[in-house]
C-alpha positions in Angstrom: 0.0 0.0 0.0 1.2 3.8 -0.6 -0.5 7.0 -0.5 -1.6 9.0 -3.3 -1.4 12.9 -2.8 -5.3 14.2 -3.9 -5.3 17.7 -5.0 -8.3 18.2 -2.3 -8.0 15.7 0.6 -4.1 15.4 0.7 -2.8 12.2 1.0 -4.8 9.4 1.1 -4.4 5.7 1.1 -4.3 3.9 -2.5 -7.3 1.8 -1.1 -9.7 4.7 -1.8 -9.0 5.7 -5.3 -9.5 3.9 -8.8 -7.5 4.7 -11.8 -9.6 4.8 -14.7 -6.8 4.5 -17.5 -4.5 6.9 -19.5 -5.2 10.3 -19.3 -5.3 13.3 -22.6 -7.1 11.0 -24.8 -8.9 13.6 -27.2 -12.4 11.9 -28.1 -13.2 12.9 -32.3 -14.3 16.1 -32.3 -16.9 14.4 -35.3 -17.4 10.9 -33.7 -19.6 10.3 -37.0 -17.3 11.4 -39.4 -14.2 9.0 -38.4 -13.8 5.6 -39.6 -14.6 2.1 -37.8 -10.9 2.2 -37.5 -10.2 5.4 -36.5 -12.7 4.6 -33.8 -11.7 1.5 -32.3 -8.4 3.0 -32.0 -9.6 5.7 -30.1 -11.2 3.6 -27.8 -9.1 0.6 -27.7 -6.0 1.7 -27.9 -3.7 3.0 -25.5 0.3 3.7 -25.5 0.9 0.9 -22.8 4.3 2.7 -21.9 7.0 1.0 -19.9 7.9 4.3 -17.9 5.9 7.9 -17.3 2.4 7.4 -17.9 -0.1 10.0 -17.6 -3.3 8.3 -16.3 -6.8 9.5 -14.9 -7.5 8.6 -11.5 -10.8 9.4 -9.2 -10.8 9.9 -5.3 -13.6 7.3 -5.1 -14.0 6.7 -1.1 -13.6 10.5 -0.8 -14.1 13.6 -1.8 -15.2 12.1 -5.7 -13.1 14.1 -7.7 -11.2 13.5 -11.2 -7.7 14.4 -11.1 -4.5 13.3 -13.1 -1.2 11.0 -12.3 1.8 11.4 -13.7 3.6 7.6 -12.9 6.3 5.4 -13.7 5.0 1.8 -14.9 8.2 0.7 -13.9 8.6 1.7 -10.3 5.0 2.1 -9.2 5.7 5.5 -7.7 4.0 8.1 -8.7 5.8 11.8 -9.7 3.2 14.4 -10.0 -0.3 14.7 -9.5 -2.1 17.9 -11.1 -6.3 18.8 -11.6 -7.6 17.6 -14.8 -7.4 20.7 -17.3 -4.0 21.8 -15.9 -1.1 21.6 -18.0 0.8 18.2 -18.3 3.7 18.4 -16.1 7.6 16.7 -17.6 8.8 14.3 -15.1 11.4 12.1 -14.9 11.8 8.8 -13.5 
């Protein structure tokens, strides 16, 4: 178990938060004007990186906020934690 640093609560314990999967994943701005292709990649697909990862994650047995996680695959540990919208921070592992 480690604790995850929510932009609201503070730190928390990894128990009450869900990641929901890689974060700054534009959606088509024309969903109807893309491909079947084009569209299963967009909703399938993901980079799967073996390092910094940017993900989604949600304060679930709290105060049930989105926010992002910048973390390394690798390690587990994660290096920055920012509010959805904000700019994507450069870390390094």
């Amino acid at each position: 178990m480690f604790l995850i640093e929510c932009p609201w609560c503070g730190p928390r314990s990894q128990t009450e938060f869900h990641c929901h999967g890689e974060a700054h994943i534009a959606r088509p701005k024309y969903p109807d004007a893309v491909s079947d292709a084009e569209w299963a990649d967009y909703v399938f697909n993901r980079s799967n990186t073996k390092g910094v990862i940017y993900e989604r994650w949600v304060h679930n047995h709290g105060c049930r906020r989105w926010f992002n996680v910048a973390r390394d695959t690798v390690s587990d540990r994660i290096l920055a934690v920012y509010r959805v919208g904000g700019k994507r921070p450069e870390v390094t592992p």
